[in-house]
N, C-alpha and C positions, 0 to 999 in steps of 0.2 A: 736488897731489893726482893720484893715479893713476887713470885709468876704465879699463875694457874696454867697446868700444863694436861693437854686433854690431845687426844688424836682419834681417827677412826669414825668419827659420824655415820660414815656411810647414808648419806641421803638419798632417799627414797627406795630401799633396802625393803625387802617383804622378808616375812619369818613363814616358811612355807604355806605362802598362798596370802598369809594374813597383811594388812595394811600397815605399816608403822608411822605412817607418818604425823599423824597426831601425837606420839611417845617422840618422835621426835624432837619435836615442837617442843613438848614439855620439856624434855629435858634440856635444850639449847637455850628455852626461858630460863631453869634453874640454873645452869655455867653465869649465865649473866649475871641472876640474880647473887651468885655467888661472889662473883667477879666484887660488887659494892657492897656485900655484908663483909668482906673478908681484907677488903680495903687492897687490892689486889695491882701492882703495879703494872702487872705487861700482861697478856696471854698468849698463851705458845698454843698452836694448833697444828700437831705433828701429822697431816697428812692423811687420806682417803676421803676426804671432805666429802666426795658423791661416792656411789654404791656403783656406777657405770660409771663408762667413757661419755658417751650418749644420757644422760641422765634424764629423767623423767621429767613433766612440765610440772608436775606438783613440787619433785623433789629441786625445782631451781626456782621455782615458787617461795619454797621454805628456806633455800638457802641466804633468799634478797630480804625475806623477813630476818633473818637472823643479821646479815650486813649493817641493817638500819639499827638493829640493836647494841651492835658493836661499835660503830661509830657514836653512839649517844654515851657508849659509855665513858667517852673521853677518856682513853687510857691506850698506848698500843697495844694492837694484835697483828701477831707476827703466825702466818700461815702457809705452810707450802703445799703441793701437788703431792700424793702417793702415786701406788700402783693404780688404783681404781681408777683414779682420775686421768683426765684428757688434758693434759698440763695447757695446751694450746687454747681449750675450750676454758679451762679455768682461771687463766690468768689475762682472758680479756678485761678489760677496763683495770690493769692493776695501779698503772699510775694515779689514774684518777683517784680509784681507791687510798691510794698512800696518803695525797690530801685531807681524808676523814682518820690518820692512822691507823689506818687496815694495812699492813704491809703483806700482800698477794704474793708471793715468790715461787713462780715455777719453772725459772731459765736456770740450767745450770750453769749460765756464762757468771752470774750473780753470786753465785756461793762467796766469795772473799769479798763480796760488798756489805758489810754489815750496816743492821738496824743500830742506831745509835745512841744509847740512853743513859742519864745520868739519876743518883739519888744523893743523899747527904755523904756516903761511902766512896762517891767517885766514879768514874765513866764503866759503862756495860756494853759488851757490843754484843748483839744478837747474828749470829748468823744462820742464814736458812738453806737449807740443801735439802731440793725437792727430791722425788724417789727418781734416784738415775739408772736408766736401763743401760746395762756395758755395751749392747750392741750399738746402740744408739749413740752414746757420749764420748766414749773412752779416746778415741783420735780428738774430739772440743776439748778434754780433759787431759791432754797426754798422759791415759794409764797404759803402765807395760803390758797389760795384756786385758784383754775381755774377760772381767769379770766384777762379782760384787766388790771384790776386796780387793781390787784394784784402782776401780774407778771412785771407791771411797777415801782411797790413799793418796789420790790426786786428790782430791776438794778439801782433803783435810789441810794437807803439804799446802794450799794456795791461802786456807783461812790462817795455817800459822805465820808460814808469810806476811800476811796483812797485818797480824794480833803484834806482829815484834817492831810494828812503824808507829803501835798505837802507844802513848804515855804512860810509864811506868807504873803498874798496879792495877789495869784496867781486864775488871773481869769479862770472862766468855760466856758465850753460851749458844748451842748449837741447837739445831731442830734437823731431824732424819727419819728417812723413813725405810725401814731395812732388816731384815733379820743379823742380829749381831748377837754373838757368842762369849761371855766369859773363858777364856785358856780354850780349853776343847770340850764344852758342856757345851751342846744345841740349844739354844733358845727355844721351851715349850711354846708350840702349837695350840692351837683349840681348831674345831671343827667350822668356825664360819672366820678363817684366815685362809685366805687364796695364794696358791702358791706363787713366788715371783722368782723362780728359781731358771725363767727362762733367758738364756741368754746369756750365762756366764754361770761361776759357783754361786750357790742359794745365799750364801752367808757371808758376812765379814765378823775378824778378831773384834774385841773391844780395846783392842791398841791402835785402832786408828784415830782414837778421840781423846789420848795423850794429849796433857797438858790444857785441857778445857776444862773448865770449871764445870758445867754442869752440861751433860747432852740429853735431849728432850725426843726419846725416841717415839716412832709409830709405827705400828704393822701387826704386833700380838697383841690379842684381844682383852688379853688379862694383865692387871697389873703386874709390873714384876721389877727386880732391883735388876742391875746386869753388874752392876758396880756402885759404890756407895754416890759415884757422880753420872752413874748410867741411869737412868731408869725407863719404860714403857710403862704409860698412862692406862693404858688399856681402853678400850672402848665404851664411851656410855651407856649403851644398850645392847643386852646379849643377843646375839645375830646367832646362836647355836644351840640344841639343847644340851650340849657339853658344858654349857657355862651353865646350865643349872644347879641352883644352891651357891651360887657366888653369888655376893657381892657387888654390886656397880658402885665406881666411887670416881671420885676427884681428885688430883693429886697437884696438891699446893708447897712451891717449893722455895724456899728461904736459901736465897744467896746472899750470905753477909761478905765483907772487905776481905776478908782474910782469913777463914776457917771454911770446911767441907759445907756443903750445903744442906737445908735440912729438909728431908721430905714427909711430907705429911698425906696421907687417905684420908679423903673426906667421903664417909659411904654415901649414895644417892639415899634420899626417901623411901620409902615403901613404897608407896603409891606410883612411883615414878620407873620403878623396875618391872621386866613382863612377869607375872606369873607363871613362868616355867615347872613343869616336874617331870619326873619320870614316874612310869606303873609299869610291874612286874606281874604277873600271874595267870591263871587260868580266868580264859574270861566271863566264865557265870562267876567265879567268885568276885573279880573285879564289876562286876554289875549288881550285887549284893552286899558286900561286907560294910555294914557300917561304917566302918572303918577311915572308907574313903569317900564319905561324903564331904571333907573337907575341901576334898580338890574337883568341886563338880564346876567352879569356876575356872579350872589354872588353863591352861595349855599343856594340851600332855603327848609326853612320847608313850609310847606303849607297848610293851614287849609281853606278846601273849606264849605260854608255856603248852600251852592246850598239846597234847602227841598226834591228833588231829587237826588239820586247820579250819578254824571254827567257821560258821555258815554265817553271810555276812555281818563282818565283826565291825568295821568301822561305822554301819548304821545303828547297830546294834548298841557299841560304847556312847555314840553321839547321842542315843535317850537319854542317856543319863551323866556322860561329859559332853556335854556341846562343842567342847571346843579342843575335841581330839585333833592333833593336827598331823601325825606320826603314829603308823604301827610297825613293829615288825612280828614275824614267826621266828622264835626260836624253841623248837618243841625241847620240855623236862627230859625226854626218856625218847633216843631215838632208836628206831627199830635196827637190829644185830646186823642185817643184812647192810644195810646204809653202811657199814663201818668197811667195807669190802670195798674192793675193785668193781665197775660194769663187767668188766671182761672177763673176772672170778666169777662174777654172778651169775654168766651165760654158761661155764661151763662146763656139760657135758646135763644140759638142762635141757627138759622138753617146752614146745610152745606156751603149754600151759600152765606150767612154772614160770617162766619167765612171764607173763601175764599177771600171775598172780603176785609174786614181786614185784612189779611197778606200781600194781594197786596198792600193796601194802606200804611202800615207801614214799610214793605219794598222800596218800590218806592216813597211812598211823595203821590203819586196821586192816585186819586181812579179812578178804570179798570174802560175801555172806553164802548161801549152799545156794541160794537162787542165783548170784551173780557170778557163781561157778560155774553153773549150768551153763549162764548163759555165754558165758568167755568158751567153756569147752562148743558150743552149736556154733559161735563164729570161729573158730580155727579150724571145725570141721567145715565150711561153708566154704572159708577160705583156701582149706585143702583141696577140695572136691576143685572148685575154680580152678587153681595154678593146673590141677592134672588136665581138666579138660583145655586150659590153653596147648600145651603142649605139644597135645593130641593133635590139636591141627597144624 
């Protein structure tokens, strides 16, 4: 049996300040489209479906376009609730939905109810386990205690349960959404995954998923294997500029009768990925060097080196990148003084010193003979003042 196994949408998601929801779009067209060039039997949608709880009117706009296209495909999709999502809010109309085979699963009372599929090979059960918060489930769930790897040890213990009532040879397959571990290696991170670490431990083993043929993870944004029958999809569209220079892909995954399953990336298009980059340097050279006229289209982070912080730089890159979206300051050569303590720096310093250090570690440079001047007439201004309060 063939899946396409995809998670993380995040609908109606902005990439600092920008709109995504047209790249959305596209890309939920291409799964589809993908779905019938690739002859696709089921699709797994591991979860974060919306960007909010509350999700936008565009982004539940975009999500009902996508429904209608899921049920056209005559094929099931089997989907659960992440962190992002409002399980409550997402899993209205689910029954209904099951009638077009959209199977909507965001009760964790449902975990050991599996979807039910057969091919030339023999019966599949899909099981789906929405993202379970320990505070929230663990007494629905009898886990021994409040945590990820707890209340994941329950839904597992319930689906194998159910897997050992079903006909001999009938494979698994699981949908979660969760940060899960190989032995004691953490599961990498990227910069547009949200922590879900509240409410019990962040993470679970990848021995809770013992004895399932293939588990269909969601929550990191990047593809990644956990186990040769683990793997996270990654998300269609980078939500980070961390994930710049990766790859967005698809991951299509071959469950035969009776051997390891095989996973395949299918990269997304060009055209279908954002234009991300990074730029390093001082920013007149970034406004001049040839160089980088190639990225006057991308989306860019921008890390200026300048040892002064430059005179508005974000209008300034935006003549010539439009679509700067990200700078930060991090000066090449910072001044000796910076490397010190405040408290070293004050002491046994006069006003005017300490004046003159704050200009220079603020600015890069040290005040000029006129702004010397003028720093030493207000400290004497300031002097002359305190003594006269005193006095009275």
């Amino acid at each position: 049996m063939k899946f396409l196994h995809t998670s993380d949408w995040h609908l109606g998601r902005r990439f600092h300040g920008e709109d995504l929801i047209d790249a959305q779009r596209k890309v939920l067209d291409h799964i589809c489209e993908t779905v019938r060039t690739e002859q696709v039997d089921a699709l797994l949608v591991a979860g974060d479906v919306y960007d909010r709880a509350i999700p936008s009117l565009d982004a539940v706009r975009l999500f009902s376009h996508a429904l209608h296209q899921l049920a056209d495909l005559d094929i099931p999709t089997v989907m659960i609730s992440g962190n992002h999502d409002s399980a409550h809010r997402l899993g209205v109309g689910a029954r209904l939905l099951a009638r077009a085979r959209v199977h909507l699963r965001t009760d964790p009372a449902d975990v050991d109810t599996p979807i039910l599929l057969e091919d030339a090979e023999g019966p599949v059960a899909v099981y789906a386990v929405p993202y379970l918060e320990p505070t929230l489930v663990h007494t629905k769930l009898g886990a021994e205690t409040v945590s990820h790897q707890a209340v994941l040890t329950s839904a597992l213990d319930r689906i194998r349960a159910d897997l050992a009532t079903r006909p001999e040879g009938t494979r698994s397959v699981v949908l979660a959404h969760a940060f899960i571990t190989a032995g004691h290696i953490p599961a990498s991170e990227t910069g547009s995954e949200r922590n879900i670490s509240v409410g019990g431990v962040a993470d679970a083993g990848a021995s809770v998923f013992d004895g399932i043929d293939y588990t269909a993870l969601g929550h990191l944004h990047r593809p990644q294997r956990v186990t040769d029958r683990i793997h996270y999809s990654g998300s269609p569209l980078a939500y980070s500029f961390s994930e710049a220079g990766h790859d967005k892909s698809l991951t299509l995954v071959d469950l035969p009768g009776s051997a390891e399953p095989t996973v395949t990336r299918t990269a997304l298009p060009p055209d279908l990925q954002l234009p991300l980059a990074r730029l390093t340097g001082h920013l007149e050279d970034l406004l001049t060097d040839p160089a980088q006229e190639t990225l006057v289209e991308s989306w860019l982070h921008v890390t200026l080196t300048d040892t002064a912080h430059p005179y508005e730089p974000m209008a300034r890159l935006k003549q010539r990148f439009p679509h700067t979206l990200h700078i930060e300051h991090t000066p090449a050569l910072v001044p000796a003084q910076a490397t010190t303590s405040y408290g070293e720096r004050l002491r046994g310093r006069g006003d005017l010193d300490i004046t003159h250090d704050f200009i220079t570690t603020v600015r890069g440079t040290e005040p000029t003979a006129e702004e010397s001047a003028l720093l030493h007439e207000a400290i004497d201004d300031s002097r002359i003042s305190a003594q006269e309060k005193e006095a009275v």
